[in-house]
C-alpha positions as CSV (number, residue, x, y, z in Angstrom):
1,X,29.2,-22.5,36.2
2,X,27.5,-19.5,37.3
3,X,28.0,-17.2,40.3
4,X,26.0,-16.1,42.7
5,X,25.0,-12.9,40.7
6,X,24.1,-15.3,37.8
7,X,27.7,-14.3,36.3
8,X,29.3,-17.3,34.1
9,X,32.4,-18.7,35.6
10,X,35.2,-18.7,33.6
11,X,37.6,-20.8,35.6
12,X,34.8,-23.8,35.2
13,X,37.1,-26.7,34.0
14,X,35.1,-27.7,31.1
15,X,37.3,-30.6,30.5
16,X,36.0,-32.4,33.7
17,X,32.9,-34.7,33.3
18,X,30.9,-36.6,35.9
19,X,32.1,-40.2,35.8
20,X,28.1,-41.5,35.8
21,X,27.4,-39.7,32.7
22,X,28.6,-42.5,30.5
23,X,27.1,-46.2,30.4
24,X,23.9,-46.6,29.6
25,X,22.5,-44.7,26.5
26,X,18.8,-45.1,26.8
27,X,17.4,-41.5,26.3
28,X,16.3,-40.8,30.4
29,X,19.9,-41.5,31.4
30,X,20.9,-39.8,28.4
31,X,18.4,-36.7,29.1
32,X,19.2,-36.7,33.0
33,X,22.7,-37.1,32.7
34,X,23.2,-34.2,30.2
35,X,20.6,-31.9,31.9
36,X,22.7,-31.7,34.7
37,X,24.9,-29.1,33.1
38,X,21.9,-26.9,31.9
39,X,21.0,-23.8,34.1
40,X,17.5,-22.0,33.6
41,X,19.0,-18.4,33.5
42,X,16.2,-16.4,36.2
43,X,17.0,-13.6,34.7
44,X,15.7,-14.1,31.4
45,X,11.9,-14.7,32.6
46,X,13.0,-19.0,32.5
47,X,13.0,-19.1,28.7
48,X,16.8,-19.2,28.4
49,X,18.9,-22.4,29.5
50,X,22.6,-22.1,29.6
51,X,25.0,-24.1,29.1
52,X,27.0,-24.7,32.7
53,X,30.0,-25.8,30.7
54,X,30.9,-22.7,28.2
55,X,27.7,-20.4,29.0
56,X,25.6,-21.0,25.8
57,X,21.9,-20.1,26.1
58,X,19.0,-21.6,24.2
59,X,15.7,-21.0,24.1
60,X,14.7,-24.8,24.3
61,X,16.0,-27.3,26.6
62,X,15.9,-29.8,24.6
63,X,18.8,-27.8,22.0
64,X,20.9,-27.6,25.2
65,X,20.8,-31.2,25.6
66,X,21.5,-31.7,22.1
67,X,24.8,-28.8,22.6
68,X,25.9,-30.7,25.2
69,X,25.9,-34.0,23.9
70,X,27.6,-33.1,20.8
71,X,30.4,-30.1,21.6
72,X,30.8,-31.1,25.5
73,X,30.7,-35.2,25.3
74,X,30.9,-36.5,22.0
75,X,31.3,-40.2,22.1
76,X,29.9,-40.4,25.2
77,X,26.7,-42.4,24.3
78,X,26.6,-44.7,20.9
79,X,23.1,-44.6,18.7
80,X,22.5,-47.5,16.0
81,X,20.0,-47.5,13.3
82,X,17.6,-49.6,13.4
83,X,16.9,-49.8,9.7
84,X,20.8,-50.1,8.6
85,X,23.1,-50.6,11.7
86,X,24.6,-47.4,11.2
87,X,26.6,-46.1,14.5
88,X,25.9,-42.3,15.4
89,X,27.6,-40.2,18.1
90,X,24.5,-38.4,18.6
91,X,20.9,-38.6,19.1
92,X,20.9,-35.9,16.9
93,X,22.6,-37.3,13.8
94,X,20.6,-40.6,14.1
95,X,17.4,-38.7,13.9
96,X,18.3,-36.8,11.0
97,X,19.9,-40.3,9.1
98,X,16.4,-41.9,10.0
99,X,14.2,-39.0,8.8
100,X,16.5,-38.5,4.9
101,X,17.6,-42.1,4.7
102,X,14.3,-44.8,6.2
């Protein structure tokens, strides 16, 4: 998390999660869940979000989400193909299986 001087703070326990952020893995409780750990840095004219977990910025909110999902709470949410079955950790992977395998 960040300080009051838009410092990251260390001491964050990133090991913590909110208990509400697993359940349902439609992509708006997926999207507000995750976004609740992304901080629009105000010093960077609101182009960079920041990871509130390990202090990662990224031009697109969307690549935060994506971070998050995948280094922060992997198995947290569970994708299936449609086409195949095939189980995915992440929103991420499943779109790239769909776009070089369907």
């Amino acid at each position: 998390s960040y300080d009051d001087y838009g410092q990251y703070d260390q001491s964050y326990d990133s090991t913590m999660m909110d208990p509400n952020i697993a359940g349902d893995n439609n992509k708006g409780v997926r999207n507000k869940n995750l976004t609740l750990y992304i901080r629009v840095r105000s010093d960077s004219g609101g182009r960079a979000h920041a990871c509130d977990l390990c202090g990662k910025e990224f031009v697109r909110r969307d690549h935060a989400v994506n971070h998050l999902e995948a280094v922060h709470f992997p198995n947290t949410y569970e994708y299936n193909c449609t086409h195949c079955g095939e189980s995915f950790n992440t929103r991420n992977k499943l779109y790239k299986h769909t776009y070089k395998n369907h």
